[in-house]
C-alpha positions in Angstrom: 16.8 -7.9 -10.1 14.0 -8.1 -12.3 14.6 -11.1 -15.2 14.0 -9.9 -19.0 10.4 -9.7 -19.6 9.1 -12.3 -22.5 6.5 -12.0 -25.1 4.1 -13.6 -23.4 4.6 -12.8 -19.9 3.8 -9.5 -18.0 5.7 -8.6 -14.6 3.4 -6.1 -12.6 4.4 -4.7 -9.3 1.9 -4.5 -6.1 2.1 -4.6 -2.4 1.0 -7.6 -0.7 -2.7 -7.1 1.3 -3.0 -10.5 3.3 -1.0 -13.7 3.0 -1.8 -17.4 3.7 -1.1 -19.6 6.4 2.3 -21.0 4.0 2.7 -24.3 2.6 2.8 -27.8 3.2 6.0 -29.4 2.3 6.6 -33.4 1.5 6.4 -33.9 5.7 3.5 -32.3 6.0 5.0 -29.3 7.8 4.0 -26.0 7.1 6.6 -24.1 5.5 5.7 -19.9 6.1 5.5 -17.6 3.7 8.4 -15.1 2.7 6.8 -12.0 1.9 3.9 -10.7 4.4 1.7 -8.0 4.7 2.9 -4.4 3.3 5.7 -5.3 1.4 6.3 -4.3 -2.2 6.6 -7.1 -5.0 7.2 -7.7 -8.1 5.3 -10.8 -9.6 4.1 -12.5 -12.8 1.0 -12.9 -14.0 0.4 -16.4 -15.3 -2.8 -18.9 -15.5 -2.7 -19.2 -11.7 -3.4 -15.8 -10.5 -7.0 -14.4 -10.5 -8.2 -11.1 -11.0 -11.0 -10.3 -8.0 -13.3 -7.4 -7.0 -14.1 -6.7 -3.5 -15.7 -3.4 -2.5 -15.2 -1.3 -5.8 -11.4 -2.3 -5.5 -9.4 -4.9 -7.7 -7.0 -7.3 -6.3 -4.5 -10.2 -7.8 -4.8 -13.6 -6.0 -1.5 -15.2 -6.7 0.5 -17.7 -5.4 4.3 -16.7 -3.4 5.7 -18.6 -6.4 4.7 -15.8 -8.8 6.9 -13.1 -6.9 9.8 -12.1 -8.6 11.4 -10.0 -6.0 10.5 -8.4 -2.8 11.3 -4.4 -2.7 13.8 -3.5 0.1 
């Protein structure tokens, strides 16, 4: 389910290239990442994500908490 979009956000869909290591929680225990490598997702754009351009192609650094919903 994909929430309402608002004026001033934008919901793009991608598939997901390479993931992190996952983050630390208040413990300081890593806590792994939901989605990995090939899936389909749907995410928002917000101040946090960052356009890049390696090779001739463009890619979307974002954090997990930007994804929306992972295509099954």
């Amino acid at each position: 389910i994909i929430p309402g979009k608002e004026q001033n956000e934008k919901y793009e869909r991608g598939e997901v290239i390479v993931t992190g290591q996952g983050r630390l929680n208040a413990d300081g225990k890593r806590v792994a990442m939901e989605v990995k490598k090939g899936d389909r997702v749907w995410y928002k754009r917000g101040y946090d994500s960052e356009d890049v351009e390696m090779d001739g192609v463009e890619y979307v650094l974002t954090s997990e908490g930007n994804v929306l919903a992972i295509e099954k």
